[in-house]
PAGU-926236 format. One record per residue (C-alpha): x, y, z; residue number from 1; residue in one letter. Coordinates in pm, 1 decimal, always signed. Layout:
<pts>
{{X Y Z} NUM 'a'}
...
</pts>
This chain:
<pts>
{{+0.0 +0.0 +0.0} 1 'x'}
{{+134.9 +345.9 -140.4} 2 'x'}
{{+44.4 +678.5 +74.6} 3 'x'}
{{+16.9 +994.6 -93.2} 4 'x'}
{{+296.4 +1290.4 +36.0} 5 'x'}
{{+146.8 +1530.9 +238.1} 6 'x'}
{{+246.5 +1829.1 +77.8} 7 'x'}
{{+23.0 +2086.8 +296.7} 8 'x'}
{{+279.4 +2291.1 +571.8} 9 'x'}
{{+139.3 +2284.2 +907.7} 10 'x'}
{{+27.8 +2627.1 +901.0} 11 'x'}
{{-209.3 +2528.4 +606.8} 12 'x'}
{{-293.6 +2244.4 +798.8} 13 'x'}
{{-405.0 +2422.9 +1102.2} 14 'x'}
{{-582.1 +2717.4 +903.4} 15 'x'}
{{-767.3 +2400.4 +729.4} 16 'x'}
{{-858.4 +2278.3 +1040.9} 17 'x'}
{{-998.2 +2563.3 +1170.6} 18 'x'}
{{-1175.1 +2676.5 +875.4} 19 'x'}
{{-1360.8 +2314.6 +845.5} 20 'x'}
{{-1462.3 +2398.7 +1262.7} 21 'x'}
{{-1548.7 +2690.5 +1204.1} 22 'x'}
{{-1761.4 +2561.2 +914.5} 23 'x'}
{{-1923.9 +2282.3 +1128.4} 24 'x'}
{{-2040.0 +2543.1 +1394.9} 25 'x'}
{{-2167.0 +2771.3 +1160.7} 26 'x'}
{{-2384.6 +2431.3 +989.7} 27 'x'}
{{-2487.1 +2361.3 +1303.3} 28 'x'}
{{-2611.0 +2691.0 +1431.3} 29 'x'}
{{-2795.6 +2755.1 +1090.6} 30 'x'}
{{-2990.7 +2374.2 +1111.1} 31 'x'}
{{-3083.7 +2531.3 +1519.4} 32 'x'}
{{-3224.3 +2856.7 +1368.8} 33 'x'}
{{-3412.7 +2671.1 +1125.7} 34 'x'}
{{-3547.1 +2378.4 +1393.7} 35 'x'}
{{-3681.2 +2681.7 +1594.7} 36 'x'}
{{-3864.4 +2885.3 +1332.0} 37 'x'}
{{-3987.1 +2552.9 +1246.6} 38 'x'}
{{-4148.1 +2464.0 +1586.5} 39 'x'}
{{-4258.0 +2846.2 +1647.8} 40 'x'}
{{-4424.8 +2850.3 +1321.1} 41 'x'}
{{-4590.8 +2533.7 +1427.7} 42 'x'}
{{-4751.1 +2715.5 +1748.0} 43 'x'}
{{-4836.2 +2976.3 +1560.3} 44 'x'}
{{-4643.1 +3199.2 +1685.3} 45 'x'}
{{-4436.0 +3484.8 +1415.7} 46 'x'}
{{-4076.7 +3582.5 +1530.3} 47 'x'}
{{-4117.8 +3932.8 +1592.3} 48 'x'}
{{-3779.9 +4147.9 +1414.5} 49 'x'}
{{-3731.7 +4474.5 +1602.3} 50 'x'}
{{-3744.9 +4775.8 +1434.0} 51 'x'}
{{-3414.4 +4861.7 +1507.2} 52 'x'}
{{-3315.2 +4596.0 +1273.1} 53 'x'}
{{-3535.6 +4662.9 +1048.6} 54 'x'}
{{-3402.5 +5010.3 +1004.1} 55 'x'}
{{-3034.4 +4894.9 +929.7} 56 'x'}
</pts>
């Protein structure tokens, strides 16, 4: 069995890393935002934006 060089320095490799956690969290904090409107919009119940927001 033949393994492939690992060309990548370790600085890429930790800047990979971090990029693919940083990816996961923001996956997983999108699928929680979307779970909740979800189960609000099943009660009925709108998310109310504040105007503040709105005016930005």
């Amino acid at each position: 069995m033949r393994f492939m060089k690992d060309n990548k320095s370790a600085t890429e490799k930790v800047a990979q890393y971090l990029a693919d956690l940083i990816n996961a969290a923001e996956d997983r904090e999108a699928k929680r935002i979307q779970k909740e409107e979800r189960f609000r919009q099943s009660l009925g119940i709108r998310l109310q934006v504040p105007k503040k927001e709105l005016e930005k």
